[in-house]
N, C-alpha and C positions, 0 to 999 in steps of 0.2 A: 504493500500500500504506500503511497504517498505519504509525506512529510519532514517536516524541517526540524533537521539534527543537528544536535550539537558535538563533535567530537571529544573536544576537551574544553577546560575552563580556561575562558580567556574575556577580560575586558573589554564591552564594546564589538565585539566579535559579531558578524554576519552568520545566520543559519543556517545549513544546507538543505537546498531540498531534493530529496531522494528517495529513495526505497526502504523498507524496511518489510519486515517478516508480519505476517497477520496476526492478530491478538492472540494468544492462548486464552481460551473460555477454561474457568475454574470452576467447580459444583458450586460456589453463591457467584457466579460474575451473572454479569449480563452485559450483550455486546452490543454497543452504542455506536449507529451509522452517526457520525458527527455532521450537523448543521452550521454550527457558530460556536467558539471557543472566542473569551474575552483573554487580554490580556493584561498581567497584574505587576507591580514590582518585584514581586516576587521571582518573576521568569529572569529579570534582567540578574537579579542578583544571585541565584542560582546560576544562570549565565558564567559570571562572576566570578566563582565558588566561592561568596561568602559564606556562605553554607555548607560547604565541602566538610567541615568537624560533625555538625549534627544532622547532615542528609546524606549519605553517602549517597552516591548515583554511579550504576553503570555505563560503561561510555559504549556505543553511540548509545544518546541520550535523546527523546522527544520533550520537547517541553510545554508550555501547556497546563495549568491550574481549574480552568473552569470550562465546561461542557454543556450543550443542548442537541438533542439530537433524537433519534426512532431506535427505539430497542429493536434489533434482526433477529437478535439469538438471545438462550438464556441457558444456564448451568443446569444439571439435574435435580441440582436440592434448592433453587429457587421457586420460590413464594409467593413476592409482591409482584412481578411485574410479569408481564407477557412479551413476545413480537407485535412491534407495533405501539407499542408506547410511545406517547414522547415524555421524554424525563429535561432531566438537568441536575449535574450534579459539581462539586469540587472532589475530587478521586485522592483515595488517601496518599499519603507521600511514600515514595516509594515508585506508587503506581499512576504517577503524571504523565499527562502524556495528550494535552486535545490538539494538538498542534500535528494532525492528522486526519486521516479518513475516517480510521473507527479504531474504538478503543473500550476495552474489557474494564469494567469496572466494580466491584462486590457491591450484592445488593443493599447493606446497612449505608452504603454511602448515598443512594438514587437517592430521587423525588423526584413526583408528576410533576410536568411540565405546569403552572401557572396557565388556566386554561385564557387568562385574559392576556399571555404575552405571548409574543412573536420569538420565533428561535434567538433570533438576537439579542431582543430586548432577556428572556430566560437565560442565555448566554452569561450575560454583565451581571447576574445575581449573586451564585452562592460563595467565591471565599469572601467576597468584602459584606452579606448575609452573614455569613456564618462568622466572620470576625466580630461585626457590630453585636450580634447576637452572643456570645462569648464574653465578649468585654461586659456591655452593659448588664445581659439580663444572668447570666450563670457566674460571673466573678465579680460584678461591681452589687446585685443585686437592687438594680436601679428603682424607686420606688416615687409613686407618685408625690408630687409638693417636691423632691429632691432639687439641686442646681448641678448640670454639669456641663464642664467644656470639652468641645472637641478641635479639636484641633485640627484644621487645612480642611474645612468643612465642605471644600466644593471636590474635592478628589473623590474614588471610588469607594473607600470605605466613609467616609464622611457624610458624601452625600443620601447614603444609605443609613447613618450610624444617630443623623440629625431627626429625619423620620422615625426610626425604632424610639428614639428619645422620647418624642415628645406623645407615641406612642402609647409609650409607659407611663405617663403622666408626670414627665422631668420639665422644670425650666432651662433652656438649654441655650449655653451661648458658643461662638466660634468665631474663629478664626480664617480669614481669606483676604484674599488681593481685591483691591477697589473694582474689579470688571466682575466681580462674580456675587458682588454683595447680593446685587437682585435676587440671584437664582439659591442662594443658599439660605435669604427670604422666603422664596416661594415654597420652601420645604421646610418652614417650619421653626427656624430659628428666632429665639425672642431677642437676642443680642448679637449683632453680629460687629466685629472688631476690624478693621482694615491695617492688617501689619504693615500695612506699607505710610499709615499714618499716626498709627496708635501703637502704646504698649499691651499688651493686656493684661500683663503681669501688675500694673498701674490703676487700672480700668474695673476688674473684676478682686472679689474674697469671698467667703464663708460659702465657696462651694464643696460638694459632698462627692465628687468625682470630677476627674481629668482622663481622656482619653487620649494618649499621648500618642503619633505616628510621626513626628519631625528630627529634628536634630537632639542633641544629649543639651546642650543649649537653651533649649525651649524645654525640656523636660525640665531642668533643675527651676528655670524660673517659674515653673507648676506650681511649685511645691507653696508658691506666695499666695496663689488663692484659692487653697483649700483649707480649710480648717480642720481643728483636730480630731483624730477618727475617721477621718475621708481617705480615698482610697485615689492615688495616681495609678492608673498603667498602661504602660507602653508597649504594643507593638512592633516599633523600631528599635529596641535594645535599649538601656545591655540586659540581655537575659539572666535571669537566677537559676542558685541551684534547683528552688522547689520546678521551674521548668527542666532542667538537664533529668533530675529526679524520673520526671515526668513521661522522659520520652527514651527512660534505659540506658541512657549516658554514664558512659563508667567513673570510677572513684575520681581518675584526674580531672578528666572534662568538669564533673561536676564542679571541684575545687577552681578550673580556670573559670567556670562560670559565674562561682562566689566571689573571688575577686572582680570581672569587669564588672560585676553590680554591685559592691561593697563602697563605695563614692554616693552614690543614691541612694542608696537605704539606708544611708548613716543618715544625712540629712534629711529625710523624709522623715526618721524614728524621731529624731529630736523635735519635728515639730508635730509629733504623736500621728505623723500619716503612715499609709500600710502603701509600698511600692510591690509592685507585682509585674512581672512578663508573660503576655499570653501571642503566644503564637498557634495559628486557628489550626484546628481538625477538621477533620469529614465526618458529615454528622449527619444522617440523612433525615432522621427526625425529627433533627435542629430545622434543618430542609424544609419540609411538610409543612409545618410549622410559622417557615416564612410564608410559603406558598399560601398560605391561609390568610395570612394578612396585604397579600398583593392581591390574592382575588377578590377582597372587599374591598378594593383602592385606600387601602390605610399608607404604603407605599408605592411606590412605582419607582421605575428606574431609571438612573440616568445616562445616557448613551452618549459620547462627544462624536465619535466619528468611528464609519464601520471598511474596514478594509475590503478586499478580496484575498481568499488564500494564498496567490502566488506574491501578495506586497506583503506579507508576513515581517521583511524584516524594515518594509519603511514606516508599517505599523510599532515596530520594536524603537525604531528613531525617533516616532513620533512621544510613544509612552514616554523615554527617558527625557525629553525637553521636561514635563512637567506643569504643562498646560495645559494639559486634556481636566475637563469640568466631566465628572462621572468617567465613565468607562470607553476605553477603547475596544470593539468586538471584532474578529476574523470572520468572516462568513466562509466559511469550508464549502457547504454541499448548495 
C-alpha cells in the first residue's frame, strides 16, 4: 500500500512516499480503509526523535496520529464494529501509522464516526479530543463555577480544549495572537488575552487550572495565576516520573524524568500547586464519548486547511510554521 515513511530520525526531514506491506489484522484489530488523517505536532516531533527514549519506533516508520475512515475487515474476536463502519480513531503508540491507505487498529481504540461530520472534519478530532478530555475532565477534574486557562487557545488542542471547558461549566480564559481573538471568541472563551499585547501572567489569578502546551517559559509564569490547591499541566514537558511510571519506563528513565521536572514542581509545591505531565492515550470510550457531544453540536471542529495525500509533506511545512487556527487534515481516499 501506499505511504509516507520515515526512514530514520532527522530534523525537518521530507517523507517518503512509497510502498509498504499491508496491515496484519490481529483477533481485536479492525482494518480501516483511511479517508482523512489530520496532522499533529506530534508527527513532526517524532519526526524529530524527540521521543526516541519513551516511543521506541521501528524504522521504516509510517507516521500519522489521527484517522477516519470504513472498516473493510475485522479480527475474529471483534465485537463493536463491522465492514462498513465509519469510525475514527487516535491508534495506540506503537501502532501509528494514518499516513496511509489502511491501517489495523485494536478495537478498544475505535469510535463511530460522528454521524454529523465529514471524514475530515472526524479526521481533526481524537488526539487533540482525547488530550483536552484527559487534561481537563480525568486529571484536572474540571468542575462547574471553576476558572481555567488554556493556553495558545486557537491551535488544535485548544481550540477543542476551550469548548470541553466551558462544557463543563468552567470560566475559561486564553491565550492567542490578535488575528484569532474572534474565533477563539466564537468558541466560547470568557477572557481572551493577546500575547502579543498583554501579559497574562499580569492580567489573570485565583485560577483552579492551567493547561499548559507552550514553552517551559510560559509554564513557570503559570504558576502566578493559580492559587493554592490548583492544578498546572502541561503537555509540552518536562514530563514526571508519575508519567515515565506510567508508561513502563525503567528505573533510569524514570530518575532522568524526575530530574527534567524537578525545576517545576519545586516551584509549583511552594506555592501549594500540584504540577502534572499528561501525554494522551487511545481511548476509545474516551472517543464515544466525544462523539456524543459533537452530535449534539456542544462542539465542533476546527479545520484550517485540508491537503491532498500526495502534499503530505507541504502539509508537514505548513503545520511546523505554527499558524494553522485548528487543524490541518490529509485527505487520503
Amino acid at each position: 500500500m501506499k505511504a509516507f515513511i520515515l526512514d530514520r530520525y532527522k530534523k525537518k526531514s521530507a517523507l517518503r512516499l512509497g510502498d509498504m506491506p499491508a496491515p496484519e489484522v490481529r483477533d481485536h484489530d479492525v482494518l480501516v480503509k483511511i479517508h482523512a488523517a489530520a496532522l499533529n505536532l506530534l508527527d513532526a516531533k517524532v519526526r524529530d526523535g524527540e521521543f526516541k527514549l519513551i516511543l521506541p519506533n521501528r524504522f521504516p516508520l509510517v507516521l500519522g496520529h489521527d484517522v477516519a475512515g470504513v472498516v473493510v475487515q475485522v479480527g475474529s474476536k471483534v465485537r463493536r464494529f463491522k465492514p462498513g463502519d465509519e469510525v475514527y480513531a487516535r491508534p495506540r503508540d506503537g501502532r501509528v501509522g494514518t499516513l496511509a491507505a489502511q491501517i489495523a487498529i485494536d478495537e478498544t481504540d475505535v469510535a463511530l464516526k460522528p454521524r454529523n461530520l465529514s471524514m475530515v472534519e472526524a479526521a481533526s478530532i481524537p488526539l487533540v479530543g482525547l488530550t483536552a478530555w484527559q487534561v481537563l475532565v480525568e486529571r484536572a477534574s474540571l468542575k462547574k463555577g471553576q476558572k481555567v486557562l488554556i493556553h495558545a487557545g486557537s491551535g488544535g488542542v485548544g481550540t477543542f480544549a476551550i469548548q470541553l471547558a466551558k462544557q463543563l461549566g468552567a470560566t475559561v480564559a486564553t491565550t492567542t495572537s490578535t488575528s484569532n481573538v474572534d474565533l477563539v471568541k466564537n468558541l466560547g472563551a470568557d477572557v481572551v488575552i493577546d500575547y502579543k499585547k498583554d501579559d497574562f501572567s499580569k492580567l489573570l489569578s485565583g485560577y483552579d487550572v492551567v493547561l499548559n502546551s507552550l514553552d517551559q517559559a510560559t509554564l513557570e509564569k503559570s504558576i502566578g495565576v493559580l492559587k493554592p490547591g490548583s492544578k498546572l499541566i502541561s503537555i509540552s514537558g518536562p514530563p514526571d516520573v508519575a508519567f515515565a511510571k506510567s508508561v513502563g519506563l525503567n528505573w533510569f528513565l524514570q530518575q532522568v524524568m524526575r530530574l527534567l521536572s524537578l525545576g517545576i514542581r519545586r516551584k509549583a509545591k511552594r506555592r501549594g500547586i500540584d504540577y502534572s505531565f499528561v501525554f494522551m492515550h487511545a481511548h476509545g470510550e474516551q472517543l464515544s464519548k466525544i462523539t456524543a457531544l459533537i452530535e449534539s453540536g456542544v462542539i465542533r471542529p476546527v479545520v484550517d486547511r485540508v491537503f491532498p495525500f500526495l502534499e503530505t509533506n507541504e502539509a508537514m511545512a505548513y503545520l511546523e510554521t505554527g499558524r494553522a487556527k485548528g487543524k490541518i487534515v490529509i485527505e487520503v481516499e
